[in-house]
N, CA, C and O atoms as a GROMACS GRO file, in nm:
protein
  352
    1UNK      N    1   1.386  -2.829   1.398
    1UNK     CA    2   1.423  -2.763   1.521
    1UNK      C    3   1.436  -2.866   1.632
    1UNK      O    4   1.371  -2.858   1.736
    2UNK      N    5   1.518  -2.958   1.609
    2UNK     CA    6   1.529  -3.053   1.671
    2UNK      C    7   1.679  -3.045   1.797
    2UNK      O    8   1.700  -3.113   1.897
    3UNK      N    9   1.735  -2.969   1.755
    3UNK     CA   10   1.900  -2.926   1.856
    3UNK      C   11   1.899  -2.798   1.898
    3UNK      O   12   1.987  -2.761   1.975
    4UNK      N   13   1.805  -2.714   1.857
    4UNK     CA   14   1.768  -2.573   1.909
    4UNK      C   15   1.678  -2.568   1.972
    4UNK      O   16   1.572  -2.564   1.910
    5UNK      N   17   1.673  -2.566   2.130
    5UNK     CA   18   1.554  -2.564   2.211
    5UNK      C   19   1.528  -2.472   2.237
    5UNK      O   20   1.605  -2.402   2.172
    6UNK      N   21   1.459  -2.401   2.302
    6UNK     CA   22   1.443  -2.249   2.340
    6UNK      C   23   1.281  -2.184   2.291
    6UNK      O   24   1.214  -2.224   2.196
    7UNK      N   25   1.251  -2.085   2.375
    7UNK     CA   26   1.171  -2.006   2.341
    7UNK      C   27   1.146  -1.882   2.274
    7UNK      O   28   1.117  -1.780   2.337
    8UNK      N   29   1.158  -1.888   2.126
    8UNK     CA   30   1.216  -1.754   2.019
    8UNK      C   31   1.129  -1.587   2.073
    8UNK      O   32   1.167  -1.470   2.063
    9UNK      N   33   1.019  -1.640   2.122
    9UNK     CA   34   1.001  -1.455   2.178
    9UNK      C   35   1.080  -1.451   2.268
    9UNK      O   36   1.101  -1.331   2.289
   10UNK      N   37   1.155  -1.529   2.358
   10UNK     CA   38   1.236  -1.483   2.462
   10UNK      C   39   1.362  -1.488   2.430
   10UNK      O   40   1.432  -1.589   2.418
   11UNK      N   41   1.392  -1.366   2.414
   11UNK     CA   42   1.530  -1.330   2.345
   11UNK      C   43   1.657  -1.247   2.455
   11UNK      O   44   1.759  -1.184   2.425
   12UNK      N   45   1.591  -1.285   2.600
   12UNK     CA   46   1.675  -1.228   2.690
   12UNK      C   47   1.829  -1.314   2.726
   12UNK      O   48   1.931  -1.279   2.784
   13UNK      N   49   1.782  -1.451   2.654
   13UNK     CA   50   1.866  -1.503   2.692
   13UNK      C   51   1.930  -1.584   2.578
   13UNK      O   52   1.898  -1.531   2.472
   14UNK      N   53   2.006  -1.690   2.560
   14UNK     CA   54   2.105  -1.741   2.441
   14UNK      C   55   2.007  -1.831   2.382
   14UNK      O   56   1.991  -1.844   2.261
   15UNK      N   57   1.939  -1.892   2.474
   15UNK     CA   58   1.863  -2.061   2.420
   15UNK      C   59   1.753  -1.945   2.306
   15UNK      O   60   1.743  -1.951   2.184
   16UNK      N   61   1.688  -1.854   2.400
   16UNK     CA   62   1.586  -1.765   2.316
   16UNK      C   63   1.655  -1.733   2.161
   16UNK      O   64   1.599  -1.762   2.055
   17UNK      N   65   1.791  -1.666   2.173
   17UNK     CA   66   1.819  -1.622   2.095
   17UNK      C   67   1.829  -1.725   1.961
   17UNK      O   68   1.787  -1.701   1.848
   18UNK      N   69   1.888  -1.830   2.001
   18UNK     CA   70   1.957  -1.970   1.872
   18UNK      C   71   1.772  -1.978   1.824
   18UNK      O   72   1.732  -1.924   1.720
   19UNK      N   73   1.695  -2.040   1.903
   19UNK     CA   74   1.577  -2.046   1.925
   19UNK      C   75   1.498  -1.934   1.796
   19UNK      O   76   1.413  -1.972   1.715
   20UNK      N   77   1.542  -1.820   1.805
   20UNK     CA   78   1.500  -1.705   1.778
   20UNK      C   79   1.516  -1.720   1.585
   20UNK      O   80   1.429  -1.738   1.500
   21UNK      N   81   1.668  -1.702   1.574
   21UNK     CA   82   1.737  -1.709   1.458
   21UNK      C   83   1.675  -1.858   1.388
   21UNK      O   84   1.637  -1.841   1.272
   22UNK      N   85   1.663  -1.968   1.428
   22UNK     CA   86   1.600  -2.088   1.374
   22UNK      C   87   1.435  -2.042   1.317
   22UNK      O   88   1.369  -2.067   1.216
   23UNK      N   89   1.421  -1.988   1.400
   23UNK     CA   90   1.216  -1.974   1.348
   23UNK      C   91   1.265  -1.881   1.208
   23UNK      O   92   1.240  -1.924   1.095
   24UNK      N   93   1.331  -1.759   1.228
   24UNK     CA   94   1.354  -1.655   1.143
   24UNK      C   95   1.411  -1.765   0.973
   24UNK      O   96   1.358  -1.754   0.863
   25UNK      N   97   1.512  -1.848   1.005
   25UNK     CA   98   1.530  -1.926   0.901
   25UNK      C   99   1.443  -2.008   0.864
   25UNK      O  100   1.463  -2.048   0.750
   26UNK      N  101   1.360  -2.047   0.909
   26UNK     CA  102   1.260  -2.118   0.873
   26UNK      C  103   1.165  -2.052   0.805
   26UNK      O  104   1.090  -2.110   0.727
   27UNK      N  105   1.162  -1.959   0.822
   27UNK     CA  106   1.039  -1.853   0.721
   27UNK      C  107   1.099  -1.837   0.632
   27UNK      O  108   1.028  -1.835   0.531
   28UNK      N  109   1.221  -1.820   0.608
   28UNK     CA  110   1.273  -1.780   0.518
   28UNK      C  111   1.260  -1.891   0.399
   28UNK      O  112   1.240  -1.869   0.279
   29UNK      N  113   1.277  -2.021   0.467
   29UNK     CA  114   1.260  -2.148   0.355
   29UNK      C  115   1.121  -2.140   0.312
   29UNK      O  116   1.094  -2.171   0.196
   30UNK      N  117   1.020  -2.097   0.400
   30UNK     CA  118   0.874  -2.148   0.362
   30UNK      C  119   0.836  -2.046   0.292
   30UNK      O  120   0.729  -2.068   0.234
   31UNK      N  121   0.901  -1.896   0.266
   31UNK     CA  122   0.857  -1.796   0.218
   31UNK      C  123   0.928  -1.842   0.064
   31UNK      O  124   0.863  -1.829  -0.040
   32UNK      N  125   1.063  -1.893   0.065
   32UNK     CA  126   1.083  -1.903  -0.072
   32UNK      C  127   1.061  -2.015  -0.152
   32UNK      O  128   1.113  -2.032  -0.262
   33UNK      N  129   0.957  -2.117  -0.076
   33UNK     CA  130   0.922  -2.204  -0.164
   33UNK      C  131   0.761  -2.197  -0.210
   33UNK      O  132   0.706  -2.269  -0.294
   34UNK      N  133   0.707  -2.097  -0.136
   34UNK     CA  134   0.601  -2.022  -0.121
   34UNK      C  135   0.599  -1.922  -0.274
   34UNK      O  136   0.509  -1.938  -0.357
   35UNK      N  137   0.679  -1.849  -0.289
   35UNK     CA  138   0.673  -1.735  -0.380
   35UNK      C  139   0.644  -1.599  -0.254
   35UNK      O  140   0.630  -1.483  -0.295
   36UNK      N  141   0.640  -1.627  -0.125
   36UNK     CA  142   0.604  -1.496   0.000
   36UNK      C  143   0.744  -1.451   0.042
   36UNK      O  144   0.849  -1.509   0.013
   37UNK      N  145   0.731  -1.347   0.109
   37UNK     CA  146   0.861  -1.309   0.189
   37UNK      C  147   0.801  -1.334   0.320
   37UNK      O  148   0.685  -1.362   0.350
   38UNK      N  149   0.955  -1.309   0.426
   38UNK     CA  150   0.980  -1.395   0.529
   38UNK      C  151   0.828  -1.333   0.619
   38UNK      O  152   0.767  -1.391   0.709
   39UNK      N  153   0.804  -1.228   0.569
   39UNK     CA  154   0.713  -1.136   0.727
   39UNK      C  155   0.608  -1.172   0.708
   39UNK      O  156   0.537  -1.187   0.807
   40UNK      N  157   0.548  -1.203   0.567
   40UNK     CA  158   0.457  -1.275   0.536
   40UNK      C  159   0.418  -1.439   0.604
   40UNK      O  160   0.313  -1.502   0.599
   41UNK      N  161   0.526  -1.468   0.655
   41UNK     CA  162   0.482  -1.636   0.741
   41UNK      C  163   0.429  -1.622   0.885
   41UNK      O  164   0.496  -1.567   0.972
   42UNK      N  165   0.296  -1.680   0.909
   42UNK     CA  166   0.227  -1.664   1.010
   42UNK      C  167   0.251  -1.808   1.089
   42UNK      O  168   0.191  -1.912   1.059
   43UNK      N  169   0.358  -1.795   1.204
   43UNK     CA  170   0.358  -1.945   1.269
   43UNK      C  171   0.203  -1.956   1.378
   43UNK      O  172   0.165  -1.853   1.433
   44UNK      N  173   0.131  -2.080   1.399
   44UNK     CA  174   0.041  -2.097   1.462
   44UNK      C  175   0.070  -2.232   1.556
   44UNK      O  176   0.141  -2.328   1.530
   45UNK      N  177   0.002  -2.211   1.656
   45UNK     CA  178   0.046  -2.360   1.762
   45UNK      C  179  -0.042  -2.458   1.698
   45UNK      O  180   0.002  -2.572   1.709
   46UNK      N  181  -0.169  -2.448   1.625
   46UNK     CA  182  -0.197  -2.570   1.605
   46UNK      C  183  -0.302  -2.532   1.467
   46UNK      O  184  -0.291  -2.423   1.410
   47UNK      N  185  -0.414  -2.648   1.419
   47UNK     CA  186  -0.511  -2.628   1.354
   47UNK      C  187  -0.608  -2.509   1.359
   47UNK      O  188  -0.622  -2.426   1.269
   48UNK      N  189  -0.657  -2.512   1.450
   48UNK     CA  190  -0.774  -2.425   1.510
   48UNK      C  191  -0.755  -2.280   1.444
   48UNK      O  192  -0.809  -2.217   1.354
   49UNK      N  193  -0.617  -2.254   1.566
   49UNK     CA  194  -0.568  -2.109   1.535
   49UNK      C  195  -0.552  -2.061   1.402
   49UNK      O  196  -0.569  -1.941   1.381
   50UNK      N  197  -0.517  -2.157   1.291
   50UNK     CA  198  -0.435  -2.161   1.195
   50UNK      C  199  -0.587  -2.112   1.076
   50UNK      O  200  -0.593  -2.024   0.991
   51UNK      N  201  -0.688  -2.212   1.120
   51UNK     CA  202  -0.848  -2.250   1.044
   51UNK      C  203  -0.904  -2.086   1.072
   51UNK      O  204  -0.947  -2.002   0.993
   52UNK      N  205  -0.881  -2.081   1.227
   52UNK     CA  206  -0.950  -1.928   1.257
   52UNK      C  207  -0.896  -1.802   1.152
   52UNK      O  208  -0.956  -1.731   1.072
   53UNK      N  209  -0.747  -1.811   1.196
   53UNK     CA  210  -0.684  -1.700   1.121
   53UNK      C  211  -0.699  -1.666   0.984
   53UNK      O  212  -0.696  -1.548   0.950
   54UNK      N  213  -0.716  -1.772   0.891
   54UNK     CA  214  -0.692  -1.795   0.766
   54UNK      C  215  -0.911  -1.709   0.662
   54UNK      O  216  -0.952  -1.631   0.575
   55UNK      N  217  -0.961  -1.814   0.774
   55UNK     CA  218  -1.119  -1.786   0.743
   55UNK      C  219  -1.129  -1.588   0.811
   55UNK      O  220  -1.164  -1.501   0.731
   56UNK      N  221  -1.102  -1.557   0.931
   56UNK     CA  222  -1.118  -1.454   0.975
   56UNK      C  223  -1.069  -1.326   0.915
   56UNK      O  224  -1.126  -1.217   0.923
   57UNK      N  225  -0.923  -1.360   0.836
   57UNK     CA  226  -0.834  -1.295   0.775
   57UNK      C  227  -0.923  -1.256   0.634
   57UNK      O  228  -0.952  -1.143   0.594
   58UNK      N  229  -0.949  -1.363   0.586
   58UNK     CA  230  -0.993  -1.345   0.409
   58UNK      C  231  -1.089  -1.268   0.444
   58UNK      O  232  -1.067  -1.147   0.437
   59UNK      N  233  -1.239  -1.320   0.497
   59UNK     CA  234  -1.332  -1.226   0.520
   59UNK      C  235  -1.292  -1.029   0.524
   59UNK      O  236  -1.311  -0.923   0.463
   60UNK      N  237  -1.220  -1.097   0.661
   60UNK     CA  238  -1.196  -0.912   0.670
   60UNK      C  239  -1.147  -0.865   0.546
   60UNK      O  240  -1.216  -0.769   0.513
   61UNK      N  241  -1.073  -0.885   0.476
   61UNK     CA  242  -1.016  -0.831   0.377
   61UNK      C  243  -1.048  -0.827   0.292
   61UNK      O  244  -1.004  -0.744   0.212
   62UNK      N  245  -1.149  -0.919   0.258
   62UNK     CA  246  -1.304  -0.910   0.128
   62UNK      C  247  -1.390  -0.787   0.148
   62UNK      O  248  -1.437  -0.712   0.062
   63UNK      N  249  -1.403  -0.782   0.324
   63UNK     CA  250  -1.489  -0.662   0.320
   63UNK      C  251  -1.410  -0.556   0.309
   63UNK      O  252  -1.486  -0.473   0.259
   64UNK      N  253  -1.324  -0.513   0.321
   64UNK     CA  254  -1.210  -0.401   0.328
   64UNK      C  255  -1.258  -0.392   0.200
   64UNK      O  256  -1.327  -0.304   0.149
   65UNK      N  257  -1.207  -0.511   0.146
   65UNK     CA  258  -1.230  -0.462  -0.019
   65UNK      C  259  -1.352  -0.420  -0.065
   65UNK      O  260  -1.353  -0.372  -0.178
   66UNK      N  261  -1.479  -0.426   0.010
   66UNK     CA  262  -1.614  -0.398  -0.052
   66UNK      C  263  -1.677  -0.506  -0.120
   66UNK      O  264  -1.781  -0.496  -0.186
   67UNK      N  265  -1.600  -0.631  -0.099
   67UNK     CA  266  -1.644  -0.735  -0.163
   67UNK      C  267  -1.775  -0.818  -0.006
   67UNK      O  268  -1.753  -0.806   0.114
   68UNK      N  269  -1.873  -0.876  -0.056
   68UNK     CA  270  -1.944  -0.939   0.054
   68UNK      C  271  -1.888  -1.091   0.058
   68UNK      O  272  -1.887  -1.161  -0.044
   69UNK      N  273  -1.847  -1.130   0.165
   69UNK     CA  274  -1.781  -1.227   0.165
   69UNK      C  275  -1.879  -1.328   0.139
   69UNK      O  276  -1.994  -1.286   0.155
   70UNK      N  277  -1.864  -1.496   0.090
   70UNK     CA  278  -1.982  -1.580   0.092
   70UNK      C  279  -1.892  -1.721   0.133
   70UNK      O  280  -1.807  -1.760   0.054
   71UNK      N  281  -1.913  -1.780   0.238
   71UNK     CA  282  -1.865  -1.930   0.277
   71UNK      C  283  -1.951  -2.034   0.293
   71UNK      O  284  -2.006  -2.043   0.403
   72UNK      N  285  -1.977  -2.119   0.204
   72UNK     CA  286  -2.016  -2.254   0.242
   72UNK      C  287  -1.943  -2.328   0.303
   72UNK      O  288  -1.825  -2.351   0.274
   73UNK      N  289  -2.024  -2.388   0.421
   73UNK     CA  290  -1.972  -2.468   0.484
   73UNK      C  291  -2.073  -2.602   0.522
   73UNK      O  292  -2.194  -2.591   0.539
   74UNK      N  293  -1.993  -2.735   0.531
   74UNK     CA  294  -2.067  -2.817   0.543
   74UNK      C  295  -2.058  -2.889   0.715
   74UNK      O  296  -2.006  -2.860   0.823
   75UNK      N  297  -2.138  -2.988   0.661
   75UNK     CA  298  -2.156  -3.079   0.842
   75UNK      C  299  -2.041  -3.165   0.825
   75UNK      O  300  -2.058  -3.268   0.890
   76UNK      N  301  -1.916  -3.165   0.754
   76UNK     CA  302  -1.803  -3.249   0.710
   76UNK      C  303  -1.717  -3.148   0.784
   76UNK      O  304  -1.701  -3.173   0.903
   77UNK      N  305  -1.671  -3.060   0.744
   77UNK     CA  306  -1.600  -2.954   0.791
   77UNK      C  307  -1.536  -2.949   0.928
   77UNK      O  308  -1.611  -2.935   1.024
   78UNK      N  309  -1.398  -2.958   0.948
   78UNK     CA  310  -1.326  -2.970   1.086
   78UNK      C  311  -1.430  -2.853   1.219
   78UNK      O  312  -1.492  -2.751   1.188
   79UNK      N  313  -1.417  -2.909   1.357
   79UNK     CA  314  -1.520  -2.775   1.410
   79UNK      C  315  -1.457  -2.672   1.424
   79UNK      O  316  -1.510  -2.575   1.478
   80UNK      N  317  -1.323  -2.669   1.375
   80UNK     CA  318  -1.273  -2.545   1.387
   80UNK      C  319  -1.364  -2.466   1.266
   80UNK      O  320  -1.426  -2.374   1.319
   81UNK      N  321  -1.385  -2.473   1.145
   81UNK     CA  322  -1.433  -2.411   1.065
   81UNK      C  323  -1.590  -2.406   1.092
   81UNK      O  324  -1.650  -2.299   1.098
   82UNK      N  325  -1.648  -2.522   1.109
   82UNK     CA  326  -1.808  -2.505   1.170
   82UNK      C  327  -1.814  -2.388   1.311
   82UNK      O  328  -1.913  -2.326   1.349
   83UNK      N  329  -1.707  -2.384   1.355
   83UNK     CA  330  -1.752  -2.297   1.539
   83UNK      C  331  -1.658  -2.163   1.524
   83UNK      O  332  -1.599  -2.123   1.624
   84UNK      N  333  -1.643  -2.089   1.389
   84UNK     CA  334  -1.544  -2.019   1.417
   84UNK      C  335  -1.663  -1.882   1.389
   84UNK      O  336  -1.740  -1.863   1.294
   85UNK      N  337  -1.641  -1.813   1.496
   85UNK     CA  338  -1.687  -1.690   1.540
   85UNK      C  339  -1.674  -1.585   1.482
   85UNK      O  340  -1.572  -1.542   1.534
   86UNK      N  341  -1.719  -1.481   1.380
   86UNK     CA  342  -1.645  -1.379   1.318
   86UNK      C  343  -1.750  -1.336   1.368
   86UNK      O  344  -1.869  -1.366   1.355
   87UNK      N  345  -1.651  -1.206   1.472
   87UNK     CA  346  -1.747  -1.108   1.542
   87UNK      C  347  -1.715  -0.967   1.421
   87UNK      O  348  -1.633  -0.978   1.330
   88UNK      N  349  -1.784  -0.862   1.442
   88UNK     CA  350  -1.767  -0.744   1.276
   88UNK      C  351  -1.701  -0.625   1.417
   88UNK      O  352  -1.664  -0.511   1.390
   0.00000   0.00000   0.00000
């Protein structure tokens, strides 16, 4: 995304829009080298968000499942994963 500048939620305008259609193709590559479809790709601005989402996500959905979730974690571990908050 190097000639398409723009901001893809802002779709009021043209840059949004090119902007827009580029992210959308891009899932599309990462979903099919993935084995996922496109709605399935979660873009994140950085690590953190990405560490939060991923740890916060499984849990919940372990417990959905009735499963008790269990994470080891060590004093190695990025602090995104040591400081990440799962409120119930």
């Amino acid at each position: 995304m190097v000639t398409k500048f723009g901001n893809a939620s802002s779709v009021d305008h043209a840059w949004g829009d090119r902007a827009d259609i580029e992210v959308k193709q891009a899932a599309q590559h990462v979903a099919a080298l993935t084995g996922a479809i496109p709605q399935d790709i979660i873009w994140t601005s950085g690590s953190t968000e990405s560490i939060n989402l991923a740890i916060q996500g499984t849990i919940h959905q372990l417990t959905r499942s009735g499963i008790t979730p269990r994470i080891a974690v060590t004093t190695v571990e990025h602090k995104a994963v040591r400081c990440c908050i799962i409120r119930g």
